[in-house]
C-alpha positions in Angstrom: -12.6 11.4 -2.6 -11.7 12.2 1.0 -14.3 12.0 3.6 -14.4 12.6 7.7 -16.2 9.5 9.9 -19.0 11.7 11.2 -19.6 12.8 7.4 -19.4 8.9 6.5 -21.5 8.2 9.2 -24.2 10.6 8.6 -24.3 9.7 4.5 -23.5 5.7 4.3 -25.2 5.1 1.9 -24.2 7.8 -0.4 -20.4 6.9 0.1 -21.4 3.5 -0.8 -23.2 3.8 -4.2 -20.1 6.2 -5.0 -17.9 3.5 -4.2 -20.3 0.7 -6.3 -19.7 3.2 -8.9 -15.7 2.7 -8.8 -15.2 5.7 -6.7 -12.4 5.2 -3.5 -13.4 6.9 -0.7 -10.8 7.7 2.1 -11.7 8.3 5.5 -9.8 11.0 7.8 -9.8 11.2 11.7 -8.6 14.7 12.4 -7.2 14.5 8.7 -5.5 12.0 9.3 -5.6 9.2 6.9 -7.7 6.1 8.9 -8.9 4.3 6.2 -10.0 3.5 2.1 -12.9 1.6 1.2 -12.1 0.2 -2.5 -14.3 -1.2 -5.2 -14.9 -4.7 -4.3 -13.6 -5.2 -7.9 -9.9 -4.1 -6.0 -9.7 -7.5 -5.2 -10.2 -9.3 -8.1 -6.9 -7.1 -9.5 -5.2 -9.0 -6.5 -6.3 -12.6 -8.2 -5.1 -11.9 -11.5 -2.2 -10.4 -10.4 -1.5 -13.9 -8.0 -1.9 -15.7 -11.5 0.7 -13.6 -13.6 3.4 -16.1 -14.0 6.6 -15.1 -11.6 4.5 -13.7 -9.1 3.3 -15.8 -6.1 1.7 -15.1 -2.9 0.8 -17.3 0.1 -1.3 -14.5 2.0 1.2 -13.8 4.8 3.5 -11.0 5.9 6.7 -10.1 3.3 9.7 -11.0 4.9 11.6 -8.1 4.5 15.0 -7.5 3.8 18.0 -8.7 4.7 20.2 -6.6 7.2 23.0 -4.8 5.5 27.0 -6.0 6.0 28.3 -4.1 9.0 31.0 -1.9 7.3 34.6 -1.7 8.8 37.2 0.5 9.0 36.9 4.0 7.7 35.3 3.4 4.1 34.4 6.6 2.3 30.1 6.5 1.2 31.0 7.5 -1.8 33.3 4.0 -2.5 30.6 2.1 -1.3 27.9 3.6 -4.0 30.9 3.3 -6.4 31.2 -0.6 -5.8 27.5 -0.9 -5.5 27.0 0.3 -9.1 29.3 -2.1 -10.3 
């Protein structure tokens, strides 16, 4: 459900039982996408999903990904997604 901040504003409480009843509200500024307010129950999917084995998370930042190898010379693109799917 999409909502403006004067509408949220103006009808808190509303938006909130909606929410209490699973609902996710998101909240436009010039319909633009500001904000969600979740379930509180969103975060407990977070906890289990920190306790399915292989999967850890120490609460910071992802690292991201390694830059690429420069590439040299005059290699065609379509060599390189040719090696790639190797």
């Amino acid at each position: 459900m999409d909502t403006n901040i004067r509408e949220l504003k103006a009808h808190l409480s509303e938006y909130l039982q909606r929410v209490e009843a699973g609902d996710t509200i998101i909240v436009r500024n010039r319909n633009r996408e500001v904000a969600r307010i979740v379930p509180a129950t969103a975060d407990r999917f977070l906890e289990k999903l920190c306790h399915t084995p292989g999967i850890s998370w120490r609460g910071g930042k992802p690292g991201g990904m390694k830059a690429p190898k420069p590439i040299s010379g005059r290699t065609l693109v379509s060599a390189l997604v040719s090696e790639d799917r190797r």
